[in-house]
C-alpha positions, 0 to 999 in steps of 0.5 A: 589639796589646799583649802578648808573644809568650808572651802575647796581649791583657791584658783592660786592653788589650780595648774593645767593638767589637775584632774579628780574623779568621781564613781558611782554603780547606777540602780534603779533607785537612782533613775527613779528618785531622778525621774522624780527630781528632774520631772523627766519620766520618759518611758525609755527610763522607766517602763522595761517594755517600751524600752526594748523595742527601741534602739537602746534594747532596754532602759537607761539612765538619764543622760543627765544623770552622768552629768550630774556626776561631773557637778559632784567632782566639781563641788566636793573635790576640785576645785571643791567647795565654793567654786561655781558652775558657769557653763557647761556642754556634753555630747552624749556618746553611749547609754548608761544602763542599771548596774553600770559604773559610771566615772566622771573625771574632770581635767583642768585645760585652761587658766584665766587668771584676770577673771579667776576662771578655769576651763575643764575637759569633762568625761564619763566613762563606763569601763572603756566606753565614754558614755559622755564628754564635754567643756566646762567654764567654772568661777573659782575663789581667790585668796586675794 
């Protein structure tokens, strides 16, 4: 990986094809401080008895939660440091549970080298399940 570190990836340094991961196990811990970060206390991630009777059987993480794991990759490992968020969509596939791996993976689809902006597939996944996919659009720093 080029760059320093102060500053991840230059866009001159990105190809279509790289890609980084990010993996993080769910607890309890992480819902609760989310809820209280995001103002999010929806009973469906908090409360064990309203969350059985519904179609998940049970709590589950903030689906926003995965998603933020996908932000990580982008800010710590590629393009890293420096670069900035644009745009982003999801499609929320599957429910994250407490206990459950969740790996987030971005893939470098496109360069757009006039605006120094790089286009990304964005997953998450748990064992073989995607429980998350999208499109994200990020400005990255050139050297010049």
């Amino acid at each position: 990986m080029s760059g320093d570190s102060l500053n991840g990836m230059y866009f001159e340094d990105l190809s279509v094809g790289m890609s980084a991961i990010y993996g993080r196990t769910v607890t309890e811990a992480d819902i609760l401080m989310f809820a209280g970060v995001s103002g999010d206390f929806n009973p469906v991630h908090i409360n064990e008895e309203f969350a059985k009777p519904t179609m998940f059987k049970g709590r589950i993480a903030h689906g926003m939660l995965s998603a933020a794991y996908i932000s990580t990759v982008f800010g710590t490992k590629l393009p890293g440091p420096g670069c900035i968020y644009i745009s982003q969509n999801l499609r929320f596939k599957a429910p994250v549970r407490i206990g459950d791996t969740v790996v987030a993976r971005v893939e470098v689809t496109e360069l757009i080298p006039e605006k120094k902006r790089a286009t990304f597939k964005t997953v998450c996944t748990v064992g073989e399940t995607v429980v998350l996919d999208g499109e994200a659009s990020l400005m990255v720093p050139s050297r010049g």
